[in-house]
N, C-alpha and C positions, 0 to 999 in steps of 0.2 A: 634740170631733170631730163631723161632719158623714156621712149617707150622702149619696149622692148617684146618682139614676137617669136616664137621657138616652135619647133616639130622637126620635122624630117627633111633635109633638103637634098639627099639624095649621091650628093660628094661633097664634105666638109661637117661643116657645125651647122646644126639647124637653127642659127639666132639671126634675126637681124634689130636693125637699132633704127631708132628716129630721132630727133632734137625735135620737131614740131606736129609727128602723128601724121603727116604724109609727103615727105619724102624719107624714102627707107635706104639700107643699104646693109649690106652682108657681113656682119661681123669677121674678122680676121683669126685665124686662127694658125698653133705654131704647133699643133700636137703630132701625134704617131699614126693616132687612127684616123683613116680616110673617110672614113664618116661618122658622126657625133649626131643622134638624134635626141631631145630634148624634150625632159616629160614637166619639169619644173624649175624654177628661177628662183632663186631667194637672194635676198642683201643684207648682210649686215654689218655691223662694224667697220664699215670703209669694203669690203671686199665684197665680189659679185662671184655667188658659186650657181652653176648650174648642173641640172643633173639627168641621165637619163642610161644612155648606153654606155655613159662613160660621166666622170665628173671634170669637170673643167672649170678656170677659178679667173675672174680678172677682176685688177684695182680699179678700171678705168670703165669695164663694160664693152670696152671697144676690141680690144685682144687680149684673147683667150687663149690660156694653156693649161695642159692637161695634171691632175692630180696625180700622186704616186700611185700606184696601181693599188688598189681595197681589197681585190679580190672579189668583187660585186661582179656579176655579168650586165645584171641590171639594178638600177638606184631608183627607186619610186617615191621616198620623200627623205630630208634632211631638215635638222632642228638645231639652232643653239643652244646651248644652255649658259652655265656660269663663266666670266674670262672668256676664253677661245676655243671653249669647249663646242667640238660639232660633232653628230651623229649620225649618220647613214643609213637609210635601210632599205633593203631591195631582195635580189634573187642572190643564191650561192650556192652552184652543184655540187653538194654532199659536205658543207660547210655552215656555220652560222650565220645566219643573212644584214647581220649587224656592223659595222663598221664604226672607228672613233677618228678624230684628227684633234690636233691641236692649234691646227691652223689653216683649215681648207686644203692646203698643197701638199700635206703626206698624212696617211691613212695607216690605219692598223686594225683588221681582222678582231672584234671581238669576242669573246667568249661565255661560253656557261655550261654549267655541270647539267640541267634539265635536258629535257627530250630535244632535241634540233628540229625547229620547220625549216621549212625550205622557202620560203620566203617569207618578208616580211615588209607590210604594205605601208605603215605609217607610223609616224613617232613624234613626239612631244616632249616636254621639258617643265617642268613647275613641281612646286611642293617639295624642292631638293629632290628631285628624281627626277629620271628619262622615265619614259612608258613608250614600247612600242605593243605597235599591236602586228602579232602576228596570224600567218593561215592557219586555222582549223588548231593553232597551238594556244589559242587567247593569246591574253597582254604578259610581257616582260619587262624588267622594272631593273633600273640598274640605279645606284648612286654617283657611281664616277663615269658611266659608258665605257668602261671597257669589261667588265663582272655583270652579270645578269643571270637574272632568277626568274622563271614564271609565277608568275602573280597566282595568288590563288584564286578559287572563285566562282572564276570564268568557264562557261561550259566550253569544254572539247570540242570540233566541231565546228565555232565561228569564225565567218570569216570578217577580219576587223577591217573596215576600210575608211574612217576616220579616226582621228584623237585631239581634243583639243582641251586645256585647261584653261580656266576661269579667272583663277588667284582664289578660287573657292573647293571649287569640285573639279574634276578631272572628267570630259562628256567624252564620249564613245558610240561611235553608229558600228555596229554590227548586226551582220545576216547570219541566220543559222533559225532549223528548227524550233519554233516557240522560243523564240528568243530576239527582240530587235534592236536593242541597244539599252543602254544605262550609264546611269550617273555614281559617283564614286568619290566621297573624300580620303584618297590616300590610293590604296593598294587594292583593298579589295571588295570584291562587288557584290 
């Protein structure tokens, strides 16, 4: 096993690695951008993606390279779902803030017919759906990740900044006016 510590390091990738929690060392990186600041770490299926100003993927944990471009300026969470199904979600100037891969290392701009926020803060997987939760636009729900629909429901207004499901219910922490969060089997609330 690996620890693993990430933020801003000011030129490069903001990771670094341990094998015993205290001797550290600066992860390697092979990308384009001169600085990669990191807001989250996930692992699954053999591969290491991280995310924040940019994504960036390694087998090893040890070096890292950079994802096809998503179109994200910024990535604030990522979710698996079925197979090698990953999802993105973050900021997009005058775009849909959602992103799909097939495999960590290229990325494709998702879409929906609904109103566009402009970002979008966190996303999850379960009950044969994505849900993310977007700003002031509530939660969006897609089957495959790459088609998405705004959930009904959800007042206008919240700002979503958890999602996590159960195997039961679908939980959600949101701020917004008289409203603080809820619980959800399915769609909607």
């Amino acid at each position: 096993g690996k620890f693993f510590a990430y933020g801003y390091a000011g030129i490069g990738i903001g990771l670094w690695v341990s094998d015993n929690g205290y001797n550290w060392g600066k992860a390697s990186y092979d990308g384009a951008e001169s600085t990669v600041q990191i807001y989250n770490l996930k692992y699954d299926r053999g591969r290491y993606l991280a995310i924040g100003s940019d994504a960036v993927w390694s087998d090893d944990g040890l070096h890292w390279h950079d994802a096809v471009d998503n179109g994200l300026s910024s990535i604030y969470d990522m979710a698996a779902g079925p197979g090698y199904d990953y999802v993105a979600v973050g900021y997009r100037s005058g775009g849909f803030p959602i992103s799909h891969s097939y495999n960590t290392k290229t990325w494709t701009p998702a879409t929906t017919s609904d109103a566009v926020p402009q970002d979008a803060n966190c996303v999850t997987y379960g009950y044969g759906l994505w849900v993310a939760g977007c700003d002031y636009q509530g939660a969006y729900w897609s089957s495959n990740g790459t088609e998405w629909h705004r959930g009904n429901g959800m007042p206008v207004g919240c700002y979503m900044s958890e999602l996590l499901y159960d195997a039961d219910k679908l939980i959600f922490i949101a701020g917004c006016y008289g409203f603080r969060g809820g619980v959800s089997k399915g769609l909607w609330w």
